[in-house]
N, C-alpha and C positions, 0 to 999 in steps of 0.2 A: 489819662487824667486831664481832666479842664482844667483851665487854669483858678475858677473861684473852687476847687475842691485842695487846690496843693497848698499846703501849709506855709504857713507864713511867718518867717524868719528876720531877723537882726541882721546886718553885719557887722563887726567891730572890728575896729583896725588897731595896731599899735606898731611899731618899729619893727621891724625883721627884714628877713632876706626874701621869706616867700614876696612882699611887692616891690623887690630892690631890684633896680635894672645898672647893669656891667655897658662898660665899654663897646662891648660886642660879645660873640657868643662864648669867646675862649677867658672871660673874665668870670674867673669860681674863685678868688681871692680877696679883691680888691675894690669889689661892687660899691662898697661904702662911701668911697672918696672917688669915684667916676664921676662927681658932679651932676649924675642925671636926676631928677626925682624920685621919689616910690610912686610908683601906683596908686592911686588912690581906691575906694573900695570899689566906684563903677566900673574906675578904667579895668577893675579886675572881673567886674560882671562880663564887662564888653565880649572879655575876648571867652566866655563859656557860654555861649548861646542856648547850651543843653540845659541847662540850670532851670530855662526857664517852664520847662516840663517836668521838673523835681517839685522846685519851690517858689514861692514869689517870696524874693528878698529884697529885701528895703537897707539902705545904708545907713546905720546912724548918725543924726545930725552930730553928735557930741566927740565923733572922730578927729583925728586920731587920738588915742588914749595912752596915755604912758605908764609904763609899767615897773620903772628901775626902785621903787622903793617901796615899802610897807606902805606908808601914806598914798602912791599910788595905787598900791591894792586895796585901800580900801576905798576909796573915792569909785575904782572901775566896779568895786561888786556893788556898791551903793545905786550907779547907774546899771547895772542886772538886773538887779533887783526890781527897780522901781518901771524897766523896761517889761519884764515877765508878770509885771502884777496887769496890765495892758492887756486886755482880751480878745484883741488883733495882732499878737504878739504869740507864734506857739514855739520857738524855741529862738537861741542865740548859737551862732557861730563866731567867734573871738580869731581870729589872724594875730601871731605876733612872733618876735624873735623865739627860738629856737632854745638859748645860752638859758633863758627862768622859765622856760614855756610851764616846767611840771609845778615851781611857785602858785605862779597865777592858779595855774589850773587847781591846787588842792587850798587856795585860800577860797577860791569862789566855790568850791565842793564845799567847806566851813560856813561858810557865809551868807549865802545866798539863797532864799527860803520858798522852792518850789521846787515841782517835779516836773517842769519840763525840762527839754532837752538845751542840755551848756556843752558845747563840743568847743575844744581849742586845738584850735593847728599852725604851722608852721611848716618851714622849708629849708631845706638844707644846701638848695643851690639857688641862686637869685632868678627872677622869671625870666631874664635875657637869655640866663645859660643852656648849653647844648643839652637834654635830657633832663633839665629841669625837673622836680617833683615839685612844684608851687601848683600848677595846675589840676592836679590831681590830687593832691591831697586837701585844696578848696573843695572841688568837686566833690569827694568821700568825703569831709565834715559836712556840706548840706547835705547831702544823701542818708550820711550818720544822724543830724539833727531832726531830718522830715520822716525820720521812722519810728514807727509806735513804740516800739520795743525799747527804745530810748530813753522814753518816760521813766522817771524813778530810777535811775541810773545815777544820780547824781550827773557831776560833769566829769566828762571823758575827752581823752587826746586821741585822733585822729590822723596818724599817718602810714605812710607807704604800707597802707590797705589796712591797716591794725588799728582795733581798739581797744586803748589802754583805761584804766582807772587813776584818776586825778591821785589818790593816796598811794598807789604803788608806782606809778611810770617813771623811768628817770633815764637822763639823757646819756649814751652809752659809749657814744661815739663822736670826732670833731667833725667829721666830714661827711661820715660813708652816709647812705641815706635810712640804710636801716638801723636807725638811731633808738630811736624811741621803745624802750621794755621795759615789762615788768617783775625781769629777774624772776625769782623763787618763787610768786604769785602766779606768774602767767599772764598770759591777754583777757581781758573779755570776751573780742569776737573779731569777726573782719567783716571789712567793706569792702564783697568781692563784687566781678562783675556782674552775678546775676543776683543777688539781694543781700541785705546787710543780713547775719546771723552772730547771735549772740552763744554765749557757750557757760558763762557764771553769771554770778551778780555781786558788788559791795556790798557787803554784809556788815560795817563799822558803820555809825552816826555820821549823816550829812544831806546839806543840803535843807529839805522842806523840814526835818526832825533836827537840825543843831539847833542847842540851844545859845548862842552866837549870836549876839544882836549888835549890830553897828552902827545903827540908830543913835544912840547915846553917847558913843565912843566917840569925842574930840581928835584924839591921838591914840593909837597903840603902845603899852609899856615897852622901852626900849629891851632888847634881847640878842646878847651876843653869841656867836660859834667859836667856844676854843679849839684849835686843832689841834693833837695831841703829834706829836713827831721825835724823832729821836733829840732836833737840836730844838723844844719846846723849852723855854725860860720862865724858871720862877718869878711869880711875881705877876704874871698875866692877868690871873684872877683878881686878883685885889687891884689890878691898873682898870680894870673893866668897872669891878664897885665905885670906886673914886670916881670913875665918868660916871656915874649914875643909872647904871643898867641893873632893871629888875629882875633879871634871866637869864642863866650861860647855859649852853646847850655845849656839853664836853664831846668834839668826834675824835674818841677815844681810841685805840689800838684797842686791837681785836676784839672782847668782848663787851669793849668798855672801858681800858681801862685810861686812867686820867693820868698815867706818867709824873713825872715831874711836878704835876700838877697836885697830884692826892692832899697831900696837908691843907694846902692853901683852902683849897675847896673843901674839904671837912669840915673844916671851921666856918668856911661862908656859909654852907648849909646847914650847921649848928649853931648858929647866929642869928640865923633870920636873912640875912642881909639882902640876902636875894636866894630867887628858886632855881638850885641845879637840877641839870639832868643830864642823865647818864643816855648817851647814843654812840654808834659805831661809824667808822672809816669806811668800816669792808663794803656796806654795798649789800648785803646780805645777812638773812638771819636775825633772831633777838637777840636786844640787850634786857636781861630777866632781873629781874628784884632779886635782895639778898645774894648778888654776885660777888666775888672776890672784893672788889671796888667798892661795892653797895657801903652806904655811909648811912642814919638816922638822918630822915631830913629829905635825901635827896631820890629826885623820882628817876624810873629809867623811860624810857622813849620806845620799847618794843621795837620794832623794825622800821622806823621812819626813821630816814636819811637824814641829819643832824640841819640841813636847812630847813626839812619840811617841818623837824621836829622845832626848830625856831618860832616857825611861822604859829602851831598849835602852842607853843609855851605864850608867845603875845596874850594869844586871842582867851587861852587859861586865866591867864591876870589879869585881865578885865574882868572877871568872874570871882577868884579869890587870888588870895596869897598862900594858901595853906596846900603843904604838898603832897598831902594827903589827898586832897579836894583836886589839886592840878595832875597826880597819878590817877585819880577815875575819871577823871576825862581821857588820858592818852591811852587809859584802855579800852574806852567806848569809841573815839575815832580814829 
């Protein structure tokens, strides 16, 4: 392939381990406070010289990008966005910490209004490390991002050789490298050695079809995670309302359910006060309407992970307050 035929890519950077450099090569712990720099995005072209027979990628000026809060998630899909409307622009590859990698990934699956290709990756050991996977798993996100088949994917996560979908992947593991699954869903495909091969497709709203506009949106309504646990303390819920939050997202024990919690939240969600929803701890499976739990008022979250189901409750109330209105959205995305 010439190089004016290879596709032409982003890179975006933001905090993580994939460009964090250790001590030396026995530093898998401590990379953070070695006092060395990260990487920046060339110093990471520099060292894949292959890349440049894949793609031609450009670094973007507006690096690095932070990611630690909803207001940072919306400001980085705002600049996706306005990067893929760019018609020298045919996809973005995202580099970031590992700990929200699947956040990011399923707010800019929400958010972000085109069909090309949004790969995000990350690493599990810093570039200094012995056996590293930073190296390779850059390399399979551009490889993932400069492939047709990519297209209309929404955005996908990208490691130790698997492609995951932004609304199922979630982090598995603290250390090992094969971290990244998607549970009861399954992968999409892989980024073997001799071509990318897909195997599904997202079949939920995202991407070029959400209706998710951030245009408009100042701020996001504030939305909290209650945990449900055996030493879980009355009174949480209504400490949440008093703070001013329009959404509690309940990770309930087992199917759902809100513990300790049930009265409190019956009432908020037969009050108006704010919009509950019902999600799980476990990691798998649905939380289904009209469950044990299930209260008038309050929606359940089907099998999104009580953070991702945060992120979609915001992005709902920008839209309405009615939970009627915020349940057909969590079953369309």
């Amino acid at each position: 392939m010439v190089e004016s035929d290879c596709p032409r890519l982003r890179l975006l950077m933001a905090p993580g381990t994939l460009p964090s450099q250790g001590k030396n090569r026995l530093d898998f712990l401590r990379y953070s406070r070695s006092g060395r720099p990260r990487l920046t995005g060339e110093a990471l072209l520099d060292t894949l010289p292959e890349i440049g027979s894949i793609a031609r990628v450009h670094v973007d000026e507006a690096n690095p990008h932070e990611v630690a809060t909803v207001e940072d998630l919306r400001r980085l899909a705002l600049r996706a966005e306005s990067l893929l409307r760019l018609a020298e622009v045919d996809g973005l590859v995202l580099v970031q910490g590992t700990n929200s990698l699947e956040e990011t990934a399923y707010f800019l699956h929400l958010t972000v209004h085109s069909t090309k290709p949004i790969v995000v990756t990350g690493a599990q050991r810093p570039y200094t490390a012995l056996s590293t996977d930073g190296p390779i798993n850059l390399l399979d996100a551009i490889r993932v991002a400069s492939a047709s088949e990519t297209h209309g994917k929404g955005v996908v996560v990208v490691t130790n050789g698997e492609i995951n979908a932004a609304r199922e992947v979630t982090k598995t593991s603290t250390y090992r490298l094969h971290a990244f699954r998607s549970r009861d869903m399954g992968l999409l495909g892989y980024a073997d050695a001799d071509r990318i091969v897909y195997y599904r497709t997202p079949t939920r709203r995202h991407t070029s079809s959400s209706e998710f506009d951030l245009g408009p949106v100042a701020r996001l309504p504030s939305v909290d995670v209650l945990y449900i646990h055996a030493g879980t303390r009355r009174g949480q819920a209504e400490a949440a309302i008093r703070e001013g939050v329009k959404g509690l997202v309940v990770a309930g024990t087992g199917a759902g359910s809100p513990g300790h919690l049930a009265k409190e939240l019956t009432g908020i969600a037969a009050s108006g006060k704010a919009v509950v929803v019902q999600s799980s701890r476990v990691g798998e499976g649905r939380v289904v309407q009209h469950n044990n739990w299930h209260e008038p008022g309050m929606v359940v979250a089907d099998n999104l992970s009580p953070h991702k189901a945060a992120l979609l409750l915001a992005l709902a109330l920008t839209k309405s307050g009615d939970p009627e209105e915020i349940q057909r959205i969590f079953e369309e995305y």
